[in-house]
C-alpha positions, 0 to 999 in steps of 0.5 A, a space after each residue: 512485454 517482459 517478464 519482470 515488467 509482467 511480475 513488476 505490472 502483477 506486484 502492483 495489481 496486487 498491493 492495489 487489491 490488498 489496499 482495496 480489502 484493508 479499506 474494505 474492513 472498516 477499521 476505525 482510526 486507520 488510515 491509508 494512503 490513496 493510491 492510483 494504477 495508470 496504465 500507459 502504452 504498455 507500462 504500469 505506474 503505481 501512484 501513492 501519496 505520502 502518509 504523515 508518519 510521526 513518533 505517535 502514528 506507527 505502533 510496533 511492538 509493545 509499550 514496555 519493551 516486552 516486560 
């Protein structure tokens, strides 16, 4: 295998463990998109579906613009 296909194949372990430990802490109201690693003939393809982001679901920053 190449060696940017073995990083791309580790990147992707990865995101699923990460995705793995937020699950794992139980917070209340956040949800996460369900995700799948398929492993086919040497390649590595990782599955998510879309989570519906509106206006109301990402928080980023504070309410007043930082006053």
């Amino acid at each position: 295998m190449h060696v940017c296909l073995q990083f791309a194949a580790k990147a992707a372990d990865n995101e699923l463990r990460g995705l793995a430990q937020v699950l794992s802490a139980n917070v209340r109201g956040l949800s996460m998109p369900m995700m799948a690693l398929l492993d086919y003939r040497g390649y590595r393809l990782v599955a998510t579906t879309i989570l519906p982001i509106g206006d109301q679901s990402v928080v980023y920053g504070s309410g007043d613009a930082g006053v």
